[in-house]
N, C-alpha and C positions, 0 to 999 in steps of 0.2 A: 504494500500500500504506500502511496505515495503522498505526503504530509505537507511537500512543497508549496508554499503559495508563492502565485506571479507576481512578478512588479511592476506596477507601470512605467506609464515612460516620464513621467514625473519624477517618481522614487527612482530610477534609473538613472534620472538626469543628476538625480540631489546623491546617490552614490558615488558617481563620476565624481562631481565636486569634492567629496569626501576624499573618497580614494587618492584623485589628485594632488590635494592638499596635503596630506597625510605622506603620501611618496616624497612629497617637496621639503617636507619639514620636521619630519622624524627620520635623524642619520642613523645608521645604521647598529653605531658606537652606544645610542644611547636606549635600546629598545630591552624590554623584558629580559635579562638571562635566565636561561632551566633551571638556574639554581638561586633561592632569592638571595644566597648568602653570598655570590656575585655582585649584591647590586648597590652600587658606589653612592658615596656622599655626593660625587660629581654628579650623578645622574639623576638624583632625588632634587637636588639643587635647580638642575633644568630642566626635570618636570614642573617643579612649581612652576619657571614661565610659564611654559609654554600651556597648562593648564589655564593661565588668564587668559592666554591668546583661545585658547577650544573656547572657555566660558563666553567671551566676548563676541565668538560666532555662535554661540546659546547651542555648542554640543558636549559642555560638561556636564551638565545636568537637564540633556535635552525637555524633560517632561512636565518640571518646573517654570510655574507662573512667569512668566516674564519681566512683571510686574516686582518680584524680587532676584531677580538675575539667571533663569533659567530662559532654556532656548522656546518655551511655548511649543514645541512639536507634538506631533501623536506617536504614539507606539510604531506604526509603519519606518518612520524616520527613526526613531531610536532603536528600533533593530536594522536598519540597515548601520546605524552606527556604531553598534556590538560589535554587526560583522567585521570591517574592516578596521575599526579598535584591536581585535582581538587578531585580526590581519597581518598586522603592522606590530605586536608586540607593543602595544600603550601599557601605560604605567596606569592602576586606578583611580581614579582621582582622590583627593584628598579629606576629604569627608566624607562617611560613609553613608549612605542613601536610607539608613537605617535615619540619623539623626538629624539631618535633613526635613525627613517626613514626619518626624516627630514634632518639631519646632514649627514644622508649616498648619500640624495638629493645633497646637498647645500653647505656645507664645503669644505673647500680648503682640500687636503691633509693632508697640517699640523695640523687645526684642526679636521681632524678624528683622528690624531694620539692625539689630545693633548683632546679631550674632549668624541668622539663616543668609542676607543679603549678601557677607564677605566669603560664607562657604559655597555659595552656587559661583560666587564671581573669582573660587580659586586663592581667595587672599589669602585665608585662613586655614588649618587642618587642626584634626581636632583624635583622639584617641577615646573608645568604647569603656570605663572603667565599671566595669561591674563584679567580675570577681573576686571573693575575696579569700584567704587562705585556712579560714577557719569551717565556712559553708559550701563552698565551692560555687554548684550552678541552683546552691537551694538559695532564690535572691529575699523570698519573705524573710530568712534568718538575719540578715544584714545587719550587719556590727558599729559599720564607722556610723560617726555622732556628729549628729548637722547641731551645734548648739546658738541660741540668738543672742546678740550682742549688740543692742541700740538696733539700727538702720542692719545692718550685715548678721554673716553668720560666720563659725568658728567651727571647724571641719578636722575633724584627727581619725583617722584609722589606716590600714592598709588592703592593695589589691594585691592580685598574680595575675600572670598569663595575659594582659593587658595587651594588644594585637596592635601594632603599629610600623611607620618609618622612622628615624630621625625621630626630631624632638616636635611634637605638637605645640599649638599655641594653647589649645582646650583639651580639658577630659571633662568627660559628661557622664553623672550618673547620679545614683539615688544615695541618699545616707539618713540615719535613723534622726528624727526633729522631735519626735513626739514618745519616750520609751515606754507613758504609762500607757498608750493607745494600744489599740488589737491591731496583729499582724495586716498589711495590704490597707492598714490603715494611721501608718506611723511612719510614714514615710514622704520626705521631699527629692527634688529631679534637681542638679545643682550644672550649672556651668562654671567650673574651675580654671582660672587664667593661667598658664604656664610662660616663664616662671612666676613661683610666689614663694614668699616667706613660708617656712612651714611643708613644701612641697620638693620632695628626691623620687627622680625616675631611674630606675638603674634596668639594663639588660639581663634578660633571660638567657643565656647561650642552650639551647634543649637542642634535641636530636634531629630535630624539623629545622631549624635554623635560628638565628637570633631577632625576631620579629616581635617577642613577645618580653614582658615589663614588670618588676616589682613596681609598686606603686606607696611611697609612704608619703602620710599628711599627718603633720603636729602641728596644730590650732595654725589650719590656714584660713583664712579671713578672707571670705565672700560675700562681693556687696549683696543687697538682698533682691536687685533688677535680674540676679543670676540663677535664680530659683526659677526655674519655669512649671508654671502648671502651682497650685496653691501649695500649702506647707504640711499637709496632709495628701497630698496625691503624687505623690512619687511612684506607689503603685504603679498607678492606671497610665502616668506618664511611658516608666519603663517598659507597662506590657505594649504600646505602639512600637517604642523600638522593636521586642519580643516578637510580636506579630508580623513584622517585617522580616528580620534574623530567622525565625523559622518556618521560613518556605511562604509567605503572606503575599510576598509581591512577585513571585514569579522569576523567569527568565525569560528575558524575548527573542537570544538565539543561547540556545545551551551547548556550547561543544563538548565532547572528550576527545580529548587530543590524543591521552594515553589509549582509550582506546583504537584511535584511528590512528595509528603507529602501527598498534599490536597488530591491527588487521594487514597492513602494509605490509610486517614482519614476517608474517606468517605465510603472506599471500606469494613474496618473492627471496628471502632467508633461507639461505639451502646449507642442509645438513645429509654429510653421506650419501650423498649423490641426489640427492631430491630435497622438495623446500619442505620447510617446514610444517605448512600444514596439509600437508600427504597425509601426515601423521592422522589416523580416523579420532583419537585421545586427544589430539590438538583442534582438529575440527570442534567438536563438542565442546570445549571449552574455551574455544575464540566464540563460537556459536553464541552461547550463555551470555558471554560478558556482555556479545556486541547488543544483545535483546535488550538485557538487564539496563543499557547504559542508554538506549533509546528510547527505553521505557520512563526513564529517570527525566530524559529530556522531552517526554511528552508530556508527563505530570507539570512540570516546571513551568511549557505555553501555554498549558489549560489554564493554571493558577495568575500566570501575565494578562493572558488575554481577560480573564475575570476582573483582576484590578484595572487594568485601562479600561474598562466599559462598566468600571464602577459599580460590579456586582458583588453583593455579601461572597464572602469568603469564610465558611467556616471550619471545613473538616481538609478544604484541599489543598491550603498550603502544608498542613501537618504530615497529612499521608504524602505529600512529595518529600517532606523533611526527614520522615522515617523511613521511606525507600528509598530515595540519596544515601543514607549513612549505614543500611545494614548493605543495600547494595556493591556501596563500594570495595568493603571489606571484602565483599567476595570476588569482584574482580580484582583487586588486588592480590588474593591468593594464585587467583588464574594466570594473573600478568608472572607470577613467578613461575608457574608451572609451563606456560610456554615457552619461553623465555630463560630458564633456567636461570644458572648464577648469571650469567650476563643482565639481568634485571639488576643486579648487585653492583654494576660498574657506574663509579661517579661519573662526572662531567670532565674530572681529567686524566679521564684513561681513555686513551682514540681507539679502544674498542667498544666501548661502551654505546650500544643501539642509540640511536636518535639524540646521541650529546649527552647523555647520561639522564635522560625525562625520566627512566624507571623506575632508576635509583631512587630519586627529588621524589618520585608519590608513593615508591614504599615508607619512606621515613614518615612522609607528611601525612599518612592516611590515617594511621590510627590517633595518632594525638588530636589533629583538626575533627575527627568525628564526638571530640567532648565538647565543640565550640559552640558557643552560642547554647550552652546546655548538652547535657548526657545524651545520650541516643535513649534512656528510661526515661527522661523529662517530656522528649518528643512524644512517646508513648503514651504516658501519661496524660499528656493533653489531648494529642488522639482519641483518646479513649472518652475524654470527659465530651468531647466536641459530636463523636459520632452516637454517645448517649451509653453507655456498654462500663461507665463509668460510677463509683456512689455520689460524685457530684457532677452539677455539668457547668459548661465555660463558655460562655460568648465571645464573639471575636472582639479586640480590641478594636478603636477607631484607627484609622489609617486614611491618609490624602484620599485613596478612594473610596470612602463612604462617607466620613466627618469634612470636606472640605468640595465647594460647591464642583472646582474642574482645578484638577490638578496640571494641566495643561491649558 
């Protein structure tokens, strides 16, 4: 079955430009490497431009309002500009679409003008802080202490595993305001300036690469304009990001690269006088994977196309979230098993298949599948959503149901 849709000659035309553009002014020196622990301070440095320059042609954040620095396009155009982003090795833009969507939720005016308006135009970048070392991805348990002091607030605790580049301007997250209130009801949403008094970012070095952050704050002091969302709804703030982060908004083109290698691999990789997959045992488990990963990338349009046409979303970002992450684990067994040790060769051993891509998603798959919460937390909601649960869960607000046109 064929899932292909045509393009006009419009979206044709608006590709062309893309693509053009993109060939003209991403060197080759500074694109995505397979392995992120390649990726230079030089190049982080020239993504921020050149991130003003996409913003300024409103394709950094194609889907967002205009009105606050996004391109106003539809879904048609921002999948054509996946494609050739992801084409071209782009670097992601610097704020993640999670908080973004949030702030377009939940912010006063003034702060869309004073915090959303610099991140769709690329000024600003901002890091995800939500975990913390004592709860992990249980976020009602939350520890650090949002305390009030006149006009501002006074902020002390720590994160882990804190996902980022470089140094951010912002972390964004929830901490405890209220200790004597009931849990999902004791909680405010803070925007944190970096640097501040009170505030140390240190690296993680883990097995995946060095992306991710201890986070420590001793009585950081935040005006009180930096609260979004009231001093009790931290909550309901965080679950928009939540709903985004676990499968809410979709994909509008889903590659797998790794699997579209392995098939490659397989299709023309000769071993013993014939390719590799002669093998009938390799058949069957390039077969698997190639389903499995298509299947993952039809969940992911269904759930896109719903949020751009601004329909309730309730059970289908989850069930994409929870076949994403058990899915992967099993192509990633399969990637070994085709593949044998040479799935094991880094990026600088020149025998190593495809640059060493194998290597970079056996490390990165198990640990990235606790992200954004356990693969039992996706469950968990799963379950509450499609009813099969002791309690049930409505979707959080998100730009496409709480916000008139996201676009």
């Amino acid at each position: 079955m064929d899932f292909t849709l045509p393009y006009s000659e419009e979206q044709q035309k608006f590709r062309k430009e893309v693509r053009t553009w993109l060939d003209e002014n991403i060197p080759a020196a500074m694109r995505e490497p397979i392995d992120s622990r390649d990726f230079t301070e030089e190049q982080y440095k020239w993504w921020r431009g050149t991130h003003k320059k996409l913003a300024a042609k409103g394709w950094l954040y194609p889907t967002f309002p205009k009105e606050y620095g996004g391109g106003g396009l539809d879904a048609d155009h921002d999948t054509i500009l996946q494609e050739e982003y992801l084409r071209i090795g782009g670097m992601r833009a610097p704020n993640a679409v999670l908080i973004t969507s949030t702030l377009l939720v939940w912010a006063t005016e003034a702060q869309k003008q004073k915090f959303l308006v610099p991140m769709l135009k690329g000024e600003i970048s901002s890091f995800q802080k939500f975990t913390e070392p004592q709860s992990g991805a249980d976020l009602a348990n939350y520890q650090t202490k949002a305390v009030r002091d006149g006009d501002d607030w006074v902020i002390t605790g720590q994160n882990v595993f804190v996902s980022g580049r470089s140094s951010p301007d912002f972390l964004w997250g929830p901490a405890v305001t209220d200790s004597s209130a009931p849990r999902h009801r004791n909680l405010g949403f803070f925007m944190i300036a970096n640097p501040s008094p009170g505030l140390e970012i240190r690296n993680q070095n883990l097995v995946n690469g060095a992306e991710q952050h201890f986070i420590f704050l001793d009585g950081v002091r935040v005006p009180g304009d930096h609260l979004i969302g009231g001093d009790h709804q931290g909550w309901q703030v965080a679950n928009t990001t939540l709903e985004l982060e676990h499968g809410g908004g979709g994909t509008a083109f889903p590659r797998d690269v790794v699997v579209d290698d392995m098939m490659e691999y397989a299709r023309t990789t000769k071993r013993d006088g014939s390719t590799v997959g002669k093998d009938p045992v390799v058949q069957q488990a390039a077969a698997q994977a190639y389903l499995e990963s298509h299947i993952n990338g039809l969940f992911a349009k269904r759930t896109y196309w719903m949020y751009q046409a601004h329909k309730e979303i309730v059970y289908e970002g989850n069930e994409s979230s929870v076949w994403g992450r058990e899915s992967s684990l099993r192509i990633t067994s399969r990637v070994r098993d085709i593949y044998g040790m040479y799935a094991m060769l880094g990026t600088r051993d020149p025998r190593a298949p495809h640059g060493g891509e194998q290597e970079v998603f056996q490390r990165s798959r198990a640990g990235q599948n606790h992200a954004g919460g356990s693969t039992q937390i996706a469950k968990v909601v799963l379950a509450r959503r499609i009813g099969i649960s002791r309690t049930k869960e409505r979707p959080a607000p998100t730009p496409s149901t709480a916000v008139k046109s996201a676009s």
